[in-house]
MMTF fields as JSON, N, C-alpha, C and O atoms, coordinates in Angstrom:
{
  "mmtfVersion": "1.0.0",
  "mmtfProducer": "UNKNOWN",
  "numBonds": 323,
  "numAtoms": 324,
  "numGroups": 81,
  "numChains": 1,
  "numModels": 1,
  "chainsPerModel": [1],
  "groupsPerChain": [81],
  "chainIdList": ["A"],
  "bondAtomList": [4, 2, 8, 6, 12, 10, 16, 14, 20, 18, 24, 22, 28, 26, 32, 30, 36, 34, 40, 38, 44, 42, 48, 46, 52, 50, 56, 54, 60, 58, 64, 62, 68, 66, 72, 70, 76, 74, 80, 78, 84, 82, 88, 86, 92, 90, 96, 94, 100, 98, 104, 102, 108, 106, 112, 110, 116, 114, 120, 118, 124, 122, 128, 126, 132, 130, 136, 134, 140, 138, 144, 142, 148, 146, 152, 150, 156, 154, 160, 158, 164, 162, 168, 166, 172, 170, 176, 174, 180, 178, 184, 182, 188, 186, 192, 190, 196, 194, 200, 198, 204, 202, 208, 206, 212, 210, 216, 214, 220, 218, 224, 222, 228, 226, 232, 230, 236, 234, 240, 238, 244, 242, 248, 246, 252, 250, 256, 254, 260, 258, 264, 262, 268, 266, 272, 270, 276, 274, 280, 278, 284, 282, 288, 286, 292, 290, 296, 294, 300, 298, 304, 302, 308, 306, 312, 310, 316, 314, 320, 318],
  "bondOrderList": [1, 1, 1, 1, 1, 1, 1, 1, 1, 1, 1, 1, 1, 1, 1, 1, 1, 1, 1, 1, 1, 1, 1, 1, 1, 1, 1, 1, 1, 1, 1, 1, 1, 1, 1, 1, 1, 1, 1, 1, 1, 1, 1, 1, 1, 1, 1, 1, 1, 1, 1, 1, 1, 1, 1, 1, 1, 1, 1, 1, 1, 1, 1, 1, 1, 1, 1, 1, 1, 1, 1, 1, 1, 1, 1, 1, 1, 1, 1, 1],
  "groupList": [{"groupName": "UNK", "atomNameList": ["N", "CA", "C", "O"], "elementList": ["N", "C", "C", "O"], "formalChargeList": [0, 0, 0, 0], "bondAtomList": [1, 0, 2, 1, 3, 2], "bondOrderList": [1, 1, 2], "singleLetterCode": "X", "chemCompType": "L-PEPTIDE LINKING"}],
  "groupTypeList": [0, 0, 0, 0, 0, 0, 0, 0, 0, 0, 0, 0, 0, 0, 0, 0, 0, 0, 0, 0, 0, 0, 0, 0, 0, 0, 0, 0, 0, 0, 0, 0, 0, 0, 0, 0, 0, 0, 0, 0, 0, 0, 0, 0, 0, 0, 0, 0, 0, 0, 0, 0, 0, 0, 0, 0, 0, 0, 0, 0, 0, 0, 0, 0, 0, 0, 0, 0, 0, 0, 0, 0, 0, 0, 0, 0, 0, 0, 0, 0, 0],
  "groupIdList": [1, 2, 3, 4, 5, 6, 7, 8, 9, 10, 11, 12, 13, 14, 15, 16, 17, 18, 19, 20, 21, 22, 23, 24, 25, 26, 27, 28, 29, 30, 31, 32, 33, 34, 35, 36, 37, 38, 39, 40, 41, 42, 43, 44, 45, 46, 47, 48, 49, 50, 51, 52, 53, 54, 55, 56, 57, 58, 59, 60, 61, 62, 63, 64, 65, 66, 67, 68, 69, 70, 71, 72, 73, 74, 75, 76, 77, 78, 79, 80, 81],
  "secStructList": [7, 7, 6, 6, 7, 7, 7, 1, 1, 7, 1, 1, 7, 7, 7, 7, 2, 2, 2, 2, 2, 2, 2, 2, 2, 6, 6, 6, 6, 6, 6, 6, 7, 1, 7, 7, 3, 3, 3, 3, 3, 3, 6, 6, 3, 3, 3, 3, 3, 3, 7, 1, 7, 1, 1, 6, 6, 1, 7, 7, 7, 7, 7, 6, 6, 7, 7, 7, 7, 7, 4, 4, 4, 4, 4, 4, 7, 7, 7, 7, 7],
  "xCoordList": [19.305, 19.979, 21.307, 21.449, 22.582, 23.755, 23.825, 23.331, 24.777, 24.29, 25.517, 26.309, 25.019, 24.796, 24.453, 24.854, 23.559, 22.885, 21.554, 20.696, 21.527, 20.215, 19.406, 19.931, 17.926, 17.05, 16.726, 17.104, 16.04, 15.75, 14.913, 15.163, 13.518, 12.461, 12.11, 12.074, 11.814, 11.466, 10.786, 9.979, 10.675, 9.755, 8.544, 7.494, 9.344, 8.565, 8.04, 8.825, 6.596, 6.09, 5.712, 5.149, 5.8, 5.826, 4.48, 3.592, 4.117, 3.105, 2.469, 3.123, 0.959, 0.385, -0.535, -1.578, 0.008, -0.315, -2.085, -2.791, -2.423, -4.186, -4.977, -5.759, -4.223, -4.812, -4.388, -5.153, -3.034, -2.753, -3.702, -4.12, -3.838, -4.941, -6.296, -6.86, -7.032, -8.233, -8.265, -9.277, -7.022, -7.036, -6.686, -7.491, -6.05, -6.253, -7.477, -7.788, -8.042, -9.335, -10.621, -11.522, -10.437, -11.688, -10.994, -11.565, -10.288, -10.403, -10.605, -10.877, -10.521, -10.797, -12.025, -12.465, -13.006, -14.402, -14.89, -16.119, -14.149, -14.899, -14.337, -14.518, -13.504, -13.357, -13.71, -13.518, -14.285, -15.268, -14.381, -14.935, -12.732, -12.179, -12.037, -11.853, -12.06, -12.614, -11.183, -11.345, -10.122, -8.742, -8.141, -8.337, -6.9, -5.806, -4.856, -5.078, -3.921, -2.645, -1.532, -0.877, -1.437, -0.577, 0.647, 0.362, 2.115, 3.342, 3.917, 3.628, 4.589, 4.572, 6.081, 5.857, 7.33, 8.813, 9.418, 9.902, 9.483, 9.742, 10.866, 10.715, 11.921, 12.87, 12.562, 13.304, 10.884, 10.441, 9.717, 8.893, 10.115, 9.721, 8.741, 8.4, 8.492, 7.475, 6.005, 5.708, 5.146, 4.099, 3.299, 3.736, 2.477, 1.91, 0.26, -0.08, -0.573, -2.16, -2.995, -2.605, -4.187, -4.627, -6.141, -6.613, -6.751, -8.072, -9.097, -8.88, -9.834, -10.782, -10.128, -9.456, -10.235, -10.205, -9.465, -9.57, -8.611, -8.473, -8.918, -8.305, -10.324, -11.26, -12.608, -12.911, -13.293, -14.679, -15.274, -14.932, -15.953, -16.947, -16.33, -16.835, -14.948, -14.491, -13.319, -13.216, -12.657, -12.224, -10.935, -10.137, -10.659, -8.586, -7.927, -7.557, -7.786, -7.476, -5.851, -5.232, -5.431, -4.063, -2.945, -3.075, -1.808, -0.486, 0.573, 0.322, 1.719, 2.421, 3.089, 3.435, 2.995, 3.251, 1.806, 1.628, 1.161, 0.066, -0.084, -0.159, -0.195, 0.146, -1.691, -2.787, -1.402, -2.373, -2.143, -1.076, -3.213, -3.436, -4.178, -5.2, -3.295, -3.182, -3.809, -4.26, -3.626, -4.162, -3.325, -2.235, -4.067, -3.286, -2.78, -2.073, -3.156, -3.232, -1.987, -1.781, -1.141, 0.419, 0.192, 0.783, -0.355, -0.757, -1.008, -0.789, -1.671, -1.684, -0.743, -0.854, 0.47, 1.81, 2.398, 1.993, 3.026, 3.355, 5.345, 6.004, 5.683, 7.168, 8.25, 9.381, 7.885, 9.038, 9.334, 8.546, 10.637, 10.849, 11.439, 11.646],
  "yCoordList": [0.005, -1.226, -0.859, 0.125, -2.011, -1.079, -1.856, -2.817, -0.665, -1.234, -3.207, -3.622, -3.8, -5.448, -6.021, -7.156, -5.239, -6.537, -7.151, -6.429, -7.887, -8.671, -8.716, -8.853, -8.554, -8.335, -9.48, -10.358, -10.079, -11.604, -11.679, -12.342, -10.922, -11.267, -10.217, -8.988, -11.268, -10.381, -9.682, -10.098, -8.197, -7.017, -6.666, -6.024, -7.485, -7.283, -8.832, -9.671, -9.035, -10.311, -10.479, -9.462, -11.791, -11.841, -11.659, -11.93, -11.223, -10.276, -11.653, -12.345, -11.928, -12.76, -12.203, -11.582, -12.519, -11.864, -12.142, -11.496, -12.694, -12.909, -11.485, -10.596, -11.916, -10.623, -9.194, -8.23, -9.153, -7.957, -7.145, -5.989, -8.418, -7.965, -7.73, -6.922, -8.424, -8.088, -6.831, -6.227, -6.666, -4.986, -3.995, -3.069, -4.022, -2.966, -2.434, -1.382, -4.289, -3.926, -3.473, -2.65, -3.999, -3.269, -2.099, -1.732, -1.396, -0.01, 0.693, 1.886, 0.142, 0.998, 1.238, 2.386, -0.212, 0.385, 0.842, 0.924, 1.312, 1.895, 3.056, 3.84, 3.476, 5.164, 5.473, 6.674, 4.884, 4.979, 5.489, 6.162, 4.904, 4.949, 4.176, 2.999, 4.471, 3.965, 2.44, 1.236, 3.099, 1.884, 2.363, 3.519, 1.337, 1.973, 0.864, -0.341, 1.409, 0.368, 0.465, 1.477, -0.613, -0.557, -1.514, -2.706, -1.14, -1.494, -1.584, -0.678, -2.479, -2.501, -3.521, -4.566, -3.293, -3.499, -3.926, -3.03, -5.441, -5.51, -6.583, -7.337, -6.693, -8.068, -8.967, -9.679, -9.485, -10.63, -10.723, -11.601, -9.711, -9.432, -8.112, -7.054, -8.827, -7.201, -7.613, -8.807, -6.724, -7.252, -6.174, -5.025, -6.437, -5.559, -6.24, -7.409, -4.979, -5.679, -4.068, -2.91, -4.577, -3.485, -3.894, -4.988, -2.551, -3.241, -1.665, -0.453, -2.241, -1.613, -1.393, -2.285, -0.311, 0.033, 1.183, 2.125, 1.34, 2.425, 3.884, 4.94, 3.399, 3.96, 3.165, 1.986, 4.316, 3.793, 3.375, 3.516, 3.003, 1.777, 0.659, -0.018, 0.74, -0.469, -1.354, -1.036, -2.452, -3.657, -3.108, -3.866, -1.985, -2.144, -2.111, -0.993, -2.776, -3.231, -2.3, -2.538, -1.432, -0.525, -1.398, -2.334, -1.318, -2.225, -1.113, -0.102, -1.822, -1.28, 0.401, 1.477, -0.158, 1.369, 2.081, 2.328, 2.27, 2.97, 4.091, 4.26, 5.336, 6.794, 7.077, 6.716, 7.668, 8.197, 9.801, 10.304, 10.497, 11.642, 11.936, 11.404, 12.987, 13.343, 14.863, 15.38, 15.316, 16.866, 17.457, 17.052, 18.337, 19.175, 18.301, 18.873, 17.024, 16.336, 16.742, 16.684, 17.154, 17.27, 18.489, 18.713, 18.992, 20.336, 20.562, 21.382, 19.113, 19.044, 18.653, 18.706, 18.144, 17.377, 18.73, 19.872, 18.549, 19.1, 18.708, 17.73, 19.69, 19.572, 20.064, 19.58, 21.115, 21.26, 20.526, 19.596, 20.517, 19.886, 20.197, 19.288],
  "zCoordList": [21.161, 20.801, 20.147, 19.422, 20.564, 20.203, 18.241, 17.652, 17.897, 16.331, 16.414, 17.26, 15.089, 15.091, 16.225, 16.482, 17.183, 18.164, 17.426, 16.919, 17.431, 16.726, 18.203, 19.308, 17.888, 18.99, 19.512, 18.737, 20.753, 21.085, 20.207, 19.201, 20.379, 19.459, 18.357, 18.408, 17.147, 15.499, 15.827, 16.658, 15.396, 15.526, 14.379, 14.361, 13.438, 12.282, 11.735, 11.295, 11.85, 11.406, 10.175, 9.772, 8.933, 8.192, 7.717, 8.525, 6.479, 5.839, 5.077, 4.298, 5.489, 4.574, 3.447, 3.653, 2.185, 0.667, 0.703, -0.071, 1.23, 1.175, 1.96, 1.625, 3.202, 4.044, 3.772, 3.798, 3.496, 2.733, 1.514, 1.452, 0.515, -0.155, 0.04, -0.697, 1.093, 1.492, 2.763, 3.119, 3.249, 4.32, 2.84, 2.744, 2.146, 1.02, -0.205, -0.764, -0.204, -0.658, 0.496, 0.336, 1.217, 2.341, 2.593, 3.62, 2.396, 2.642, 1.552, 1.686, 0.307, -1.084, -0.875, -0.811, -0.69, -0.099, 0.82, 0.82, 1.946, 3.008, 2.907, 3.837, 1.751, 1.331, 0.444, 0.26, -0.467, -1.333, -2.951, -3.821, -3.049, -3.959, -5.022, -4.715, -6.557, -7.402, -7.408, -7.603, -7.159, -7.257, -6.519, -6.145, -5.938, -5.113, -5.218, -5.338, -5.16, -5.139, -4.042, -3.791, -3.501, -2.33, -2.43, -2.546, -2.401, -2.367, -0.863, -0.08, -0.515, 0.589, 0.289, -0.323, 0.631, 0.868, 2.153, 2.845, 2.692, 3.866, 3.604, 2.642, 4.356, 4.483, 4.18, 3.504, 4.667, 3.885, 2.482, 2.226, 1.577, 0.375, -0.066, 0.462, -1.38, -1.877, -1.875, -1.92, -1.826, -1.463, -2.45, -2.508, -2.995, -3.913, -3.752, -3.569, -3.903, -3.745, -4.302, -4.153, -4.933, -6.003, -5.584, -5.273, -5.698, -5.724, -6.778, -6.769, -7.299, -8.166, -9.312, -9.829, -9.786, -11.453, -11.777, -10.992, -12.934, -12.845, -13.708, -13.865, -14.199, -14.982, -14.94, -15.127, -14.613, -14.037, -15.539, -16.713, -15.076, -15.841, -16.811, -17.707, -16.238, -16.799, -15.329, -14.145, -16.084, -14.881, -15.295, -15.846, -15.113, -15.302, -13.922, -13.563, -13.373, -11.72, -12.076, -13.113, -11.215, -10.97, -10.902, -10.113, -11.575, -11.897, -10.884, -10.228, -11.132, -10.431, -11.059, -10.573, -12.23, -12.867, -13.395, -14.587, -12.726, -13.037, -12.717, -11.5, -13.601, -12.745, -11.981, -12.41, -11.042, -10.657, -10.625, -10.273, -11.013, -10.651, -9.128, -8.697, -8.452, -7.319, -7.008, -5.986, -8.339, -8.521, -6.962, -6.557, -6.405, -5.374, -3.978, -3.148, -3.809, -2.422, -1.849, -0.637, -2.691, -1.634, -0.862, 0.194, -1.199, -0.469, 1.277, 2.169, 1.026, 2.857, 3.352, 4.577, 2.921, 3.29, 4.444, 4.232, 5.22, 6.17, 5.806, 6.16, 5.158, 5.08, 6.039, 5.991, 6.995, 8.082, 8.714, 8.887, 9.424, 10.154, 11.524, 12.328]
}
């Protein structure tokens, strides 16, 4: 596409905040993670959706500034290019 052609049809469809939150919470439980927080930045806004805790045996549902520990996970990141 040459650059400022606007496409016939939108490529990107607008994000409904309900379902967003229930595809982020059904996957916290079908990976068996205690919380997770998902940010998500599109033209049609920000979309933020949290599900579980972020200390077990209690209800602290993950904010947007919530650090998580990752311990080694970057490790599998594949940086060449």
């Amino acid at each position: 596409m040459a650059v400022g052609c606007t496409p016939a049809t939108p490529t990107l469809r607008h994000i409904d905040a309900a379902a967003f939150t229930s595809a982020v919470t059904d996957a916290a439980r079908q990976l068996g993670v205690p919380g997770a927080l998902v940010l998500a930045v599109t033209p049609h806004g920000r979309f933020v959706a949290s599900a579980g805790t972020t200390e077990l045996g209690e209800q602290l549902p993950p904010a947007v500034d919530t650090r998580f520990r990752i311990a080694s996970n970057t490790k599998t990141y594949n940086n060449t290019n």
